[in-house]
N, CA, C and O atoms as a GROMACS GRO file, in nm:
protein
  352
    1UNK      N    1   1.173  -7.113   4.730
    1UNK     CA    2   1.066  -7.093   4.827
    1UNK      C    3   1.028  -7.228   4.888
    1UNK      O    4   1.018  -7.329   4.820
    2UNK      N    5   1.008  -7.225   5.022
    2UNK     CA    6   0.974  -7.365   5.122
    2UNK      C    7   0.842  -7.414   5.110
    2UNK      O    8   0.750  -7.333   5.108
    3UNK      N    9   0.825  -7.503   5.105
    3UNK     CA   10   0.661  -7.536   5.052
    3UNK      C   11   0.588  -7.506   5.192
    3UNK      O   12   0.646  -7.527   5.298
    4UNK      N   13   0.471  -7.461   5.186
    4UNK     CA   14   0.386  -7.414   5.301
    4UNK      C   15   0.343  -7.550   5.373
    4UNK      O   16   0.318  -7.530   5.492
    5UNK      N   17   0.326  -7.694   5.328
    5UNK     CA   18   0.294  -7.790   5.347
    5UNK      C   19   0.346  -7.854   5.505
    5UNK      O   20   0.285  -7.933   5.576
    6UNK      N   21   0.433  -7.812   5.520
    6UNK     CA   22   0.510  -7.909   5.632
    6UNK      C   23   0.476  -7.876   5.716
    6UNK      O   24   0.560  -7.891   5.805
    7UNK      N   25   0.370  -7.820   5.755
    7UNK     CA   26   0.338  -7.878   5.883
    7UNK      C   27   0.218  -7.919   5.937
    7UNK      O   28   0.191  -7.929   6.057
    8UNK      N   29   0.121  -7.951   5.810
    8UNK     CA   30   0.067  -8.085   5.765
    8UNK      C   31   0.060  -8.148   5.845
    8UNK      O   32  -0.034  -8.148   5.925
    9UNK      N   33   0.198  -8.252   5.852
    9UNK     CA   34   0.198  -8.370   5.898
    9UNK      C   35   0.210  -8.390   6.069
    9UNK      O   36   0.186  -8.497   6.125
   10UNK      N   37   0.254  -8.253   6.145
   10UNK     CA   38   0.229  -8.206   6.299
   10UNK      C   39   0.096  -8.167   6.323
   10UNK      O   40   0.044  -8.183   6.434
   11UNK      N   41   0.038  -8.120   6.230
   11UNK     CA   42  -0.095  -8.077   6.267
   11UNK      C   43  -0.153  -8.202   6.253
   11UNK      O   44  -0.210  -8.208   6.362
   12UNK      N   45  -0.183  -8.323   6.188
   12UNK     CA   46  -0.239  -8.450   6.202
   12UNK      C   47  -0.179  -8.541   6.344
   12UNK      O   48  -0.245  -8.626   6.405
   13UNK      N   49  -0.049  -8.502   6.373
   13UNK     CA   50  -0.046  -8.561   6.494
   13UNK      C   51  -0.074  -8.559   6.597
   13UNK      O   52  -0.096  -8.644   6.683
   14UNK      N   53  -0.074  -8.382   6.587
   14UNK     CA   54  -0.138  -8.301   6.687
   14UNK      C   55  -0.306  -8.352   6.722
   14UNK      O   56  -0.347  -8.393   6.830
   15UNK      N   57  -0.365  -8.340   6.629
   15UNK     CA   58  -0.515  -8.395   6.655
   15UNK      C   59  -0.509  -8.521   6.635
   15UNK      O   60  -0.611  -8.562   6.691
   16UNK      N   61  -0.447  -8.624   6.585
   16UNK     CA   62  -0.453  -8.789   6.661
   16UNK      C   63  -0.403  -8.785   6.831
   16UNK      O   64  -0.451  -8.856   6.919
   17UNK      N   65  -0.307  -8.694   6.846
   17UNK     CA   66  -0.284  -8.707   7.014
   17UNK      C   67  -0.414  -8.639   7.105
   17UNK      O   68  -0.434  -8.652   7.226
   18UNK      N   69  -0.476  -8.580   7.026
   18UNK     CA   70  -0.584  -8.521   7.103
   18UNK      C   71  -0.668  -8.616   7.118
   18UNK      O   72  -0.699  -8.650   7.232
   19UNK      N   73  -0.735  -8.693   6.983
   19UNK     CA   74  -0.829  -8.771   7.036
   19UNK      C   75  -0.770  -8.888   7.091
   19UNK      O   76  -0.855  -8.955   7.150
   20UNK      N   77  -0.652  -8.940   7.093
   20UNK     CA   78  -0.660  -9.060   7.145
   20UNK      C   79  -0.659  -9.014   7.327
   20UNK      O   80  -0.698  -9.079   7.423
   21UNK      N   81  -0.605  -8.893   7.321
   21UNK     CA   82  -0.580  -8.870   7.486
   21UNK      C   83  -0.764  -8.896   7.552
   21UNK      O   84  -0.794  -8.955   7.655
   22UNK      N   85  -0.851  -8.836   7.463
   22UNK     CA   86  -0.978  -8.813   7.476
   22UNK      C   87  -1.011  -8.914   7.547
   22UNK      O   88  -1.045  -8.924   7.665
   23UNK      N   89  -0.991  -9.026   7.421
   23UNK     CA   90  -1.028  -9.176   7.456
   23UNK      C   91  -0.986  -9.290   7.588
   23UNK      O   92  -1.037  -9.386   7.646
   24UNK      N   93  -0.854  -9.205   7.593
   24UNK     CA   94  -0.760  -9.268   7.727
   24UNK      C   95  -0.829  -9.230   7.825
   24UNK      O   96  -0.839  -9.316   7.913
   25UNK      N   97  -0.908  -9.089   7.852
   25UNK     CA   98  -0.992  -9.031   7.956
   25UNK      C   99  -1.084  -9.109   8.008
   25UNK      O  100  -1.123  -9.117   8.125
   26UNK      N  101  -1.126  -9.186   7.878
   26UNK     CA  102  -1.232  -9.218   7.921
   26UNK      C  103  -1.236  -9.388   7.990
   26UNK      O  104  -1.334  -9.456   8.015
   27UNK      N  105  -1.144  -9.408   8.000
   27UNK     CA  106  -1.087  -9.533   8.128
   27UNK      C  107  -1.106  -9.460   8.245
   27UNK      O  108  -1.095  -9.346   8.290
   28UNK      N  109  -1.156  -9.638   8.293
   28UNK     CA  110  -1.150  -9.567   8.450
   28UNK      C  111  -1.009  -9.535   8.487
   28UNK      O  112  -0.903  -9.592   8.463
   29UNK      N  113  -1.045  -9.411   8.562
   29UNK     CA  114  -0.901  -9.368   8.643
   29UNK      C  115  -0.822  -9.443   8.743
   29UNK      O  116  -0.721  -9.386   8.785
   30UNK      N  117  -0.861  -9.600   8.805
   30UNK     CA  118  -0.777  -9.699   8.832
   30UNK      C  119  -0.717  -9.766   8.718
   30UNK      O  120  -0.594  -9.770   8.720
   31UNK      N  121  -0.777  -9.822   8.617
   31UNK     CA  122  -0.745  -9.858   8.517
   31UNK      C  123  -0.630  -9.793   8.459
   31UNK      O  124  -0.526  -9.854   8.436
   32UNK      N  125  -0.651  -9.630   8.426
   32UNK     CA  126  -0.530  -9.576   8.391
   32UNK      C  127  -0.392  -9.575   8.446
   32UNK      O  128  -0.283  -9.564   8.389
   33UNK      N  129  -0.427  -9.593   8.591
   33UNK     CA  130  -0.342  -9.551   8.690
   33UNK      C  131  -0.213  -9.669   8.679
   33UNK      O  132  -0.091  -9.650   8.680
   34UNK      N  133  -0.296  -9.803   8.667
   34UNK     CA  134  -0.254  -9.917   8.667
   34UNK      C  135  -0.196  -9.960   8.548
   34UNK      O  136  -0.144 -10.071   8.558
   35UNK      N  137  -0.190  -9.898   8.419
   35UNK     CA  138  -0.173  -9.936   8.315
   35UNK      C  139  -0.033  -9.819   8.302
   35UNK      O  140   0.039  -9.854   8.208
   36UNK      N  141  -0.001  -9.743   8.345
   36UNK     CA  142   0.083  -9.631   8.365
   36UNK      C  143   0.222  -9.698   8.443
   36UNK      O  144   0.341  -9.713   8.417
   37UNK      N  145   0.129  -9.730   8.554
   37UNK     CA  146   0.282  -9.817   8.695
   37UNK      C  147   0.330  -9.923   8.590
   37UNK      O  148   0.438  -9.910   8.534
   38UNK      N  149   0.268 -10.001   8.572
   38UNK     CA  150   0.290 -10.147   8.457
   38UNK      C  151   0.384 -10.058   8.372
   38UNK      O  152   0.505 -10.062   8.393
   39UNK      N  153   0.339  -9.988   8.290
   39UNK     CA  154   0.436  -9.934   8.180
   39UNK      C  155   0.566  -9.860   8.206
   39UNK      O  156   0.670  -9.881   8.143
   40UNK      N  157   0.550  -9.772   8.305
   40UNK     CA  158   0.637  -9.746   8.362
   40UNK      C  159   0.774  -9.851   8.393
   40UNK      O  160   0.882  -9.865   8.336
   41UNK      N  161   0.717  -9.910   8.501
   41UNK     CA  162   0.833  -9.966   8.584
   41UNK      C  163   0.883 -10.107   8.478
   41UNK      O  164   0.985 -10.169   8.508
   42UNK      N  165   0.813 -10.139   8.373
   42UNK     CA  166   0.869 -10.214   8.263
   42UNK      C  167   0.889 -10.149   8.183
   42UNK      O  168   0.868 -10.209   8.078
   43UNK      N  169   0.932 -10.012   8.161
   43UNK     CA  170   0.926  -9.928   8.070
   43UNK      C  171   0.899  -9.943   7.918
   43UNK      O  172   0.959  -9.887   7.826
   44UNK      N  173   0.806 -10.021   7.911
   44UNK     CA  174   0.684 -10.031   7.810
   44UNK      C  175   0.743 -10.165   7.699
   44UNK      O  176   0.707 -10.194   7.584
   45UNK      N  177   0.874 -10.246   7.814
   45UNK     CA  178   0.928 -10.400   7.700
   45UNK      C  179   0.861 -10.475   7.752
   45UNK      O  180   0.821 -10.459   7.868
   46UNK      N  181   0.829 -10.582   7.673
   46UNK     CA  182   0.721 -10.674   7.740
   46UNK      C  183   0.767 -10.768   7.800
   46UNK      O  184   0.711 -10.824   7.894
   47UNK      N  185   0.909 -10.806   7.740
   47UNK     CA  186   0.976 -10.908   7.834
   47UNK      C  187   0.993 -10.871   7.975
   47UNK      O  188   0.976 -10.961   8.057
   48UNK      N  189   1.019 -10.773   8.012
   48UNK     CA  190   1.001 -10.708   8.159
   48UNK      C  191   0.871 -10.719   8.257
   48UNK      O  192   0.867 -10.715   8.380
   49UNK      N  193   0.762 -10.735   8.158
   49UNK     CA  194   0.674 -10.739   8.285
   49UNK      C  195   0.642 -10.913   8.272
   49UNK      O  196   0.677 -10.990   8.184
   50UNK      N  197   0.554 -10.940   8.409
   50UNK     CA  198   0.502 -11.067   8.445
   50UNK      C  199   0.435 -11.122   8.336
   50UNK      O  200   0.414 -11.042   8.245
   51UNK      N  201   0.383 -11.273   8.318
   51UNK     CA  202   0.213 -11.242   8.239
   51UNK      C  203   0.125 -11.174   8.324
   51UNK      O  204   0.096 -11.069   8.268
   52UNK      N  205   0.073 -11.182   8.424
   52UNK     CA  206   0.001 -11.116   8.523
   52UNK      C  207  -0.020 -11.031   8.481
   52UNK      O  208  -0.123 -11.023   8.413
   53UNK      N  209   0.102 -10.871   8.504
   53UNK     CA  210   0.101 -10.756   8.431
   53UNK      C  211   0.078 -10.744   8.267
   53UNK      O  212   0.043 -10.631   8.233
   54UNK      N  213   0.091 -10.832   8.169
   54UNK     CA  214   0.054 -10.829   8.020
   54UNK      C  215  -0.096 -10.876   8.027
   54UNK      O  216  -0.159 -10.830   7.932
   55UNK      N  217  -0.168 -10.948   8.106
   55UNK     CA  218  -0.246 -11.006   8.100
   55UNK      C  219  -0.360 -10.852   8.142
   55UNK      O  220  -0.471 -10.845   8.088
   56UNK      N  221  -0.329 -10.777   8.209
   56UNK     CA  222  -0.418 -10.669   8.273
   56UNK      C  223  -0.381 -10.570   8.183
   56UNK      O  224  -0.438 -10.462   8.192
   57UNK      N  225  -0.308 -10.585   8.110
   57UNK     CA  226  -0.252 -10.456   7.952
   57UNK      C  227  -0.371 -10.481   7.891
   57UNK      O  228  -0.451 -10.393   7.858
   58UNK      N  229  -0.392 -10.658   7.869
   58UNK     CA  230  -0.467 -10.625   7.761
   58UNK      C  231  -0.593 -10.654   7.798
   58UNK      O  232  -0.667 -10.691   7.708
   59UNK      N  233  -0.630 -10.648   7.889
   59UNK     CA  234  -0.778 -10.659   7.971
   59UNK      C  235  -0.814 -10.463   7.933
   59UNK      O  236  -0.891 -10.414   7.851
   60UNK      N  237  -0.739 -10.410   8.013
   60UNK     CA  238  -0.761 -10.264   8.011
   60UNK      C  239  -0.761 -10.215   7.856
   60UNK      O  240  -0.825 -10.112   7.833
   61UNK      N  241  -0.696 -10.277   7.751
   61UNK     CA  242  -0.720 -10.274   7.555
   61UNK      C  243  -0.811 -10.259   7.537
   61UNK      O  244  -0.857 -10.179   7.455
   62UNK      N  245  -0.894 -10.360   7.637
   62UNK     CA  246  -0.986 -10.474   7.560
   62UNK      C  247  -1.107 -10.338   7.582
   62UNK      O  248  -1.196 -10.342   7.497
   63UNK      N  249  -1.118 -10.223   7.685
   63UNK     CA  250  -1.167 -10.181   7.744
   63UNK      C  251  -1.194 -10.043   7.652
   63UNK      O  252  -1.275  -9.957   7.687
   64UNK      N  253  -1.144 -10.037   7.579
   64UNK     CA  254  -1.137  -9.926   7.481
   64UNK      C  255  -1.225  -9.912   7.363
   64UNK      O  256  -1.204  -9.981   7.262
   65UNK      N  257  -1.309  -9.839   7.368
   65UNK     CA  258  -1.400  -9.792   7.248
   65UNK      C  259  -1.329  -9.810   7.100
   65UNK      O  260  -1.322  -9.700   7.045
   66UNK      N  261  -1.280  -9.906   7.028
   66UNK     CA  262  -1.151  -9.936   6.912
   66UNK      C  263  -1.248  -9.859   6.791
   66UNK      O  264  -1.191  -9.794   6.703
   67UNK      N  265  -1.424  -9.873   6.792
   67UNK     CA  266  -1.502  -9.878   6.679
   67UNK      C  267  -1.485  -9.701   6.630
   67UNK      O  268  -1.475  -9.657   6.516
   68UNK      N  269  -1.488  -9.618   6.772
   68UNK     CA  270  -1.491  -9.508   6.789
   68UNK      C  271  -1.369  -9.462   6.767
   68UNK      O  272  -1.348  -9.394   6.666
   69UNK      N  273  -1.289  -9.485   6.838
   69UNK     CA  274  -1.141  -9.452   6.853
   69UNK      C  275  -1.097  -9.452   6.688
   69UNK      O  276  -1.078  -9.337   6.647
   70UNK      N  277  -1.080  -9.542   6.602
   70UNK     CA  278  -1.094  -9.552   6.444
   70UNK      C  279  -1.160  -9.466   6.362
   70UNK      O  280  -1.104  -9.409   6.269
   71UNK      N  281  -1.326  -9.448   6.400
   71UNK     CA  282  -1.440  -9.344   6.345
   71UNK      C  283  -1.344  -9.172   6.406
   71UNK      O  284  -1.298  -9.086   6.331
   72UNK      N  285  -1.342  -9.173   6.458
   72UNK     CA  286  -1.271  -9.066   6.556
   72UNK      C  287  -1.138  -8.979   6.466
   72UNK      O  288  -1.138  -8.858   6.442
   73UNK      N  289  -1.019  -9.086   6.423
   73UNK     CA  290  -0.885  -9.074   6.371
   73UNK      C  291  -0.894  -9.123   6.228
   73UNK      O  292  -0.791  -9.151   6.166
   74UNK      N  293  -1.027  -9.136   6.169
   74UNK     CA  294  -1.006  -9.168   6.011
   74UNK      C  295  -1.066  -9.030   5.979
   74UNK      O  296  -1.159  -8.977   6.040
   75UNK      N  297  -0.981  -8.966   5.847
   75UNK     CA  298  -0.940  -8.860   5.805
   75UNK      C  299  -1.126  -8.850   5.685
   75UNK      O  300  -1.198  -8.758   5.644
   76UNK      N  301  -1.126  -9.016   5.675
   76UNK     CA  302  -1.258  -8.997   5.544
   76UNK      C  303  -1.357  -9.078   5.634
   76UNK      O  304  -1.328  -9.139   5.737
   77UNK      N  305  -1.475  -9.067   5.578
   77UNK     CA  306  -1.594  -9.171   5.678
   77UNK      C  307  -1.551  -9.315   5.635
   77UNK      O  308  -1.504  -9.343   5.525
   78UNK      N  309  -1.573  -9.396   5.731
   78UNK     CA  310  -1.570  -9.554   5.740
   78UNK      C  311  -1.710  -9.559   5.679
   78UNK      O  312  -1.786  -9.467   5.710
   79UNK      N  313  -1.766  -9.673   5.578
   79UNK     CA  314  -1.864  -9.743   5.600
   79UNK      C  315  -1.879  -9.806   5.713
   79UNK      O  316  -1.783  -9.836   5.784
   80UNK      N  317  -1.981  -9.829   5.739
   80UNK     CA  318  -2.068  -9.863   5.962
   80UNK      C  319  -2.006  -9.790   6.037
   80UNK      O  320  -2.022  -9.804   6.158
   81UNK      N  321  -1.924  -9.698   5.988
   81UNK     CA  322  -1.868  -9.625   6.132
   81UNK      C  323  -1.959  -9.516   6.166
   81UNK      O  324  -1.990  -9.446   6.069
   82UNK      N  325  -2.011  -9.482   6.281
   82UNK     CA  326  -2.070  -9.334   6.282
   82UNK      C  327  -2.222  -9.324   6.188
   82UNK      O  328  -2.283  -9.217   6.188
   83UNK      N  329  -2.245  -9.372   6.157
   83UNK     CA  330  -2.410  -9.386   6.082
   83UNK      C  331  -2.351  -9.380   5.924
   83UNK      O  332  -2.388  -9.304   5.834
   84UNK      N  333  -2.253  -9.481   5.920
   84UNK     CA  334  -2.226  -9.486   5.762
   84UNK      C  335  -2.376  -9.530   5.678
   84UNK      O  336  -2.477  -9.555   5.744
   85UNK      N  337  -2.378  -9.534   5.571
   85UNK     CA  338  -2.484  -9.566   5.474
   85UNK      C  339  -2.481  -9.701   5.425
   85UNK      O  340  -2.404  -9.730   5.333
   86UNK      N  341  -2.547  -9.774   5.469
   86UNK     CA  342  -2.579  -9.962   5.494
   86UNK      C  343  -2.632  -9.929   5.335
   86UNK      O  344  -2.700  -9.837   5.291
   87UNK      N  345  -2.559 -10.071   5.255
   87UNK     CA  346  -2.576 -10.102   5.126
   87UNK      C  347  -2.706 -10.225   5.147
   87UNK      O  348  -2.713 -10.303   5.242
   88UNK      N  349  -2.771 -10.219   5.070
   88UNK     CA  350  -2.837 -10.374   5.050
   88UNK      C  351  -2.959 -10.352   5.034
   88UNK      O  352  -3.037 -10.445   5.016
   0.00000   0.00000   0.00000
C-alpha cells in the first residue's frame, strides 16, 4: 500500500507559491514589470545583465515586506513575528 503522504510536499508548495505570488502583488506594477523584462531578456544569469540592471533587482528586493513574507511561509510562529510573545 502507497503511503497517503506524498502529496504533502505539493501541497506546501502549492501554498508557498500562493503567498509569495501575494507578496509579488504587492509591488508596484512598474516595479514588477521591470523586474520581469530584466529577468527575462537575461534570463535570470546574472552575468548577462548590466550592473545597472542588478543594481534595480535589488533595489526592487529591497522593496519587499521579507518580515512578513517569512511570518507568512513559516509553518510554526516566529518569535517577533506577527505579535510573537516578547520575553523579558
Amino acid at each position: 500500500m502507497k503511503p497517503k503522504f506524498k502529496s504533502i510536499p505539493w501541497m506546501a508548495a502549492m501554498q508557498a507559491t500562493i503567498v509569495i505570488n501575494d507578496h509579488w502583488r504587492r509591488l508596484d506594477k512598474k516595479d514588477r514589470t521591470k523586474a520581469l523584462k530584466i529577468l527575462t531578456e537575461s534570463r535570470g544569469i546574472p552575468g548577462r545583465m548590466t550592473s545597472e540592471q542588478r543594481a534595480h533587482l535589488i533595489d526592487i528586493a529591497r522593496r519587499v515586506d521579507h518580515r512578513s513574507l517569512v511570518a507568512d511561509l513559516s509553518p510554526i510562529p516566529v518569535p517577533g513575528l506577527r505579535g510573537g510573545r516578547k520575553r523579558g
